[in-house]
C-alpha positions as CSV (number, residue, x, y, z in Angstrom):
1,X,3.6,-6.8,-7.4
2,X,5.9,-7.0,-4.4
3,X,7.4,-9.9,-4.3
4,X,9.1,-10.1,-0.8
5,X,6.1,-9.0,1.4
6,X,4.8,-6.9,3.6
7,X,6.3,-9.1,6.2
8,X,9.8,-9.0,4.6
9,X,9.6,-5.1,4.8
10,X,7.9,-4.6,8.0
11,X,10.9,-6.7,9.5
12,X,13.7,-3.8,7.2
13,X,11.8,-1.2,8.1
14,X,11.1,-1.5,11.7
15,X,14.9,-1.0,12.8
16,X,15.7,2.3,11.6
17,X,13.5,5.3,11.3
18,X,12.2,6.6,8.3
19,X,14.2,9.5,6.5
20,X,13.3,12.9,6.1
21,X,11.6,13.9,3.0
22,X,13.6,16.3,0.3
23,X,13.1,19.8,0.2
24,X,14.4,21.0,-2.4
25,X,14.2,24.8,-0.8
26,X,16.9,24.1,0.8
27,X,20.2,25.6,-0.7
28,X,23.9,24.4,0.0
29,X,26.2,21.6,-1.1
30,X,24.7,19.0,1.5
31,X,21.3,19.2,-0.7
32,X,22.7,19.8,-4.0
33,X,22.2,16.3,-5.0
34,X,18.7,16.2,-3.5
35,X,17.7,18.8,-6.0
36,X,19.1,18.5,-9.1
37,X,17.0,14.4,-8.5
38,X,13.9,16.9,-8.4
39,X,14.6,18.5,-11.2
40,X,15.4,15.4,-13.0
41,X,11.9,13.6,-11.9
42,X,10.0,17.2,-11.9
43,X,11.0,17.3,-15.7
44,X,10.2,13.7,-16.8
45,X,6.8,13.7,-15.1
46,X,6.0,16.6,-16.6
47,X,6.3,15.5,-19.8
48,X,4.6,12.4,-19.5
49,X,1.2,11.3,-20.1
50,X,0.1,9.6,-16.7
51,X,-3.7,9.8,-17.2
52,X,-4.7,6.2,-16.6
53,X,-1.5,4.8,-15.9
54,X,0.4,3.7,-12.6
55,X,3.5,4.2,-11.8
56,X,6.4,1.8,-10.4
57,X,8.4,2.8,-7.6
58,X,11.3,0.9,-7.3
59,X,12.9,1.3,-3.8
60,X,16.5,2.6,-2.8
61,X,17.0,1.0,0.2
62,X,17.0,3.6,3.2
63,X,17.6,6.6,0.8
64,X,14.4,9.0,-0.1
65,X,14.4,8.2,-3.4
C-alpha cells in the first residue's frame, strides 16, 4: 500500500532524472559498493521461497536500491 500517492511521487520524481541501473560487471572502487548490495540480495533471494509471495520494495530515495 503506498500511502503518499502516485501524486506525491510523480511531483519527487519529476525533478530529477532517474538513476542508472547497477551493473555489477563493472569492476573498480566507484562500484564496489554497488556489488557487494548484489551479492547481498542475489544471496537472500536465492534462498528464499517466493512462489506465491510478493515482495515489498521499500524506496531509498534517489539511490538504485
Amino acid at each position: 500500500m503506498d500511502k503518499a500517492g502516485k501524486q506525491y511521487w510523480d511531483k519527487a520524481w519529476g525533478a530529477y532524472d532517474i538513476p542508472k541501473e547497477v551493473n555489477p560487471r563493472y569492476g573498480g572502487l566507484p562500484n564496489y559498493v554497488n556489488r557487494r548490495f548484489h551479492e547481498y540480495f542475489c544471496q537472500i533471494f536465492s534462498n528464499m521461497n517466493t512462489h506465491g509471495k510478493k515482495v515489498l520494495e521499500i524506496g531509498c530515495a534517489r539511490s538504485v536500491w
